[in-house]
C-alpha positions as CSV (number, residue, x, y, z in Angstrom):
1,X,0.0,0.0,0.0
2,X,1.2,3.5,-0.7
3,X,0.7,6.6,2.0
4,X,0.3,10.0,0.6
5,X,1.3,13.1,2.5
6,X,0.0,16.1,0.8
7,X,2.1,19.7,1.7
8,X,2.0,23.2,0.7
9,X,-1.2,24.7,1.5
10,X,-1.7,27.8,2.8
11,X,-3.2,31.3,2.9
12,X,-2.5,33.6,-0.3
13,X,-4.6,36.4,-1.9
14,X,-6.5,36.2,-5.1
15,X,-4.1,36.2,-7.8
16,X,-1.5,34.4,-5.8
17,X,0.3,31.5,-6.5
18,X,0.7,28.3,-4.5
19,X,2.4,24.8,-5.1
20,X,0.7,21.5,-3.3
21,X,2.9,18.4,-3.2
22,X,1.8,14.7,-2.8
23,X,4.9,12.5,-1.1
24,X,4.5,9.1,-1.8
25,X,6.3,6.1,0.7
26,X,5.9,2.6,0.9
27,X,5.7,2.5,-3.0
28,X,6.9,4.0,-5.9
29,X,4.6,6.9,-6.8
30,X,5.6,6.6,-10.6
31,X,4.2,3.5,-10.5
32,X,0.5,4.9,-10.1
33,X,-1.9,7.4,-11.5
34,X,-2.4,10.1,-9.6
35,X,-5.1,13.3,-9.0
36,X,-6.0,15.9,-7.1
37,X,-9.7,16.5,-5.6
38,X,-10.7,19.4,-3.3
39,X,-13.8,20.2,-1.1
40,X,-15.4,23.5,0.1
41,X,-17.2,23.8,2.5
42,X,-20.8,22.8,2.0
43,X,-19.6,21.5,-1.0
44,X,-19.3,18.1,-2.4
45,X,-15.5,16.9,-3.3
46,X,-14.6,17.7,-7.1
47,X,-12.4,16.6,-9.5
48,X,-9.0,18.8,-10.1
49,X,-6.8,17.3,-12.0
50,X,-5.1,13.8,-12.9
51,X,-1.7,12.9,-14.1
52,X,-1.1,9.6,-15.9
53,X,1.5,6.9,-14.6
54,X,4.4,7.7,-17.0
55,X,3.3,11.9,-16.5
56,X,2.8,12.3,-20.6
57,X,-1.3,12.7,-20.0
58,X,-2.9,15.3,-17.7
59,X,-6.4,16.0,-17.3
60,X,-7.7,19.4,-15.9
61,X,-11.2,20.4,-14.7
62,X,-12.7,23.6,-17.0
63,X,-12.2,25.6,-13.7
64,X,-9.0,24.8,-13.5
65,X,-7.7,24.5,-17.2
66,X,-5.2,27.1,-17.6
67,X,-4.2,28.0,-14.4
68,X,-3.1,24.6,-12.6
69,X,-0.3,22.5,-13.7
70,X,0.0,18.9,-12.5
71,X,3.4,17.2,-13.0
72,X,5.9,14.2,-11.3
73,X,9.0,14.7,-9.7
74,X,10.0,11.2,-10.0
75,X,13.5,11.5,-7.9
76,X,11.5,12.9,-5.4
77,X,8.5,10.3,-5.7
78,X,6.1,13.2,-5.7
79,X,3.4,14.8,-7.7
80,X,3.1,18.2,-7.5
81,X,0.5,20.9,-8.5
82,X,1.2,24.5,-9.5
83,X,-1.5,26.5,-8.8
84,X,-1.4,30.0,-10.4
85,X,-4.2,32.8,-10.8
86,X,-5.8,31.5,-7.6
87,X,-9.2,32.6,-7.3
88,X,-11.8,33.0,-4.0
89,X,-13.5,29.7,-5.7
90,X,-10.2,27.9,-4.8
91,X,-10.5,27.9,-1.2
92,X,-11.1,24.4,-0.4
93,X,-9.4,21.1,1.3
94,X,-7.2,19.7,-1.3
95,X,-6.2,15.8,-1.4
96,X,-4.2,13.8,-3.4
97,X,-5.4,10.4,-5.0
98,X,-3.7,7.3,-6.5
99,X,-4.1,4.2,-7.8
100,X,-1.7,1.2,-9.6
101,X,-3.7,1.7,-13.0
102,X,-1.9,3.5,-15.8
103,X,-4.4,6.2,-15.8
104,X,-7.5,7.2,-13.9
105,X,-10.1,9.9,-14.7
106,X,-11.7,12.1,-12.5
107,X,-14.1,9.9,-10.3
108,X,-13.5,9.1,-6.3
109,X,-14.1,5.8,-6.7
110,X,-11.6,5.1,-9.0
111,X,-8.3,5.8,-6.8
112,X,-7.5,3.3,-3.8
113,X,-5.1,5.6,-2.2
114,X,-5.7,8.8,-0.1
115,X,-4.1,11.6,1.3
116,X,-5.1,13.4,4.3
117,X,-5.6,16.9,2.8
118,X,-4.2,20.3,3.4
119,X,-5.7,23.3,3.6
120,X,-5.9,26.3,0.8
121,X,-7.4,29.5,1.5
122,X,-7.5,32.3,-1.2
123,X,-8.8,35.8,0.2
124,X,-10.4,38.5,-2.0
């Protein structure tokens, strides 16, 4: 089984910039597809984005596209995401996913493997 520690939340004003980092241990994090899913208060949890297992496909939700980058840092056995242009609409609990497949979309139940969250807060 592979634990996820997600890192790099924070507070930032709108416009900001802030990078969130999954660390993988007890297995190689290259070896799995990987996402990112956050939830708002009163909200349900949505899709972010998703990274295939070798890093050549990404996948982006509309309100995301073009303003968050997901990538591997595979000597680090991390995935991170670069989020840029943060917006209000941002603020949320953010939590990295993965799963042993070579890819995996943007559903819940698709990834077996959970991080505990971390915290982004984007002021106006």
């Amino acid at each position: 089984q592979v634990q996820l520690v997600e890192s790099g939340g924070g507070l930032v004003q709108a416009g900001g910039s802030l990078r969130l980092s999954c660390a993988a241990s007890g297995r190689t994090l290259s070896s799995y597809a990987a996402g990112w899913f956050r939830q708002a208060p009163g909200k349900e949890r949505e899709f972010v984005a998703a990274i295939s297992r070798s890093g050549s496909g990404t996948y982006y939700a509309d309100s995301v596209k073009g303003r968050f980058t997901l990538s591997r840092d595979n000597a680090k056995n991390t995935v991170n995401l670069q989020m840029n242009s943060l917006k209000p609409e941002d603020t949320a609990v953010y939590y990295c996913a993965a799963d042993p497949a070579s890819s995996r979309g943007s559903r819940q139940y698709e990834y077996n493997y959970w991080g505990q969250g971390t915290q982004v807060t984007v002021s106006s």
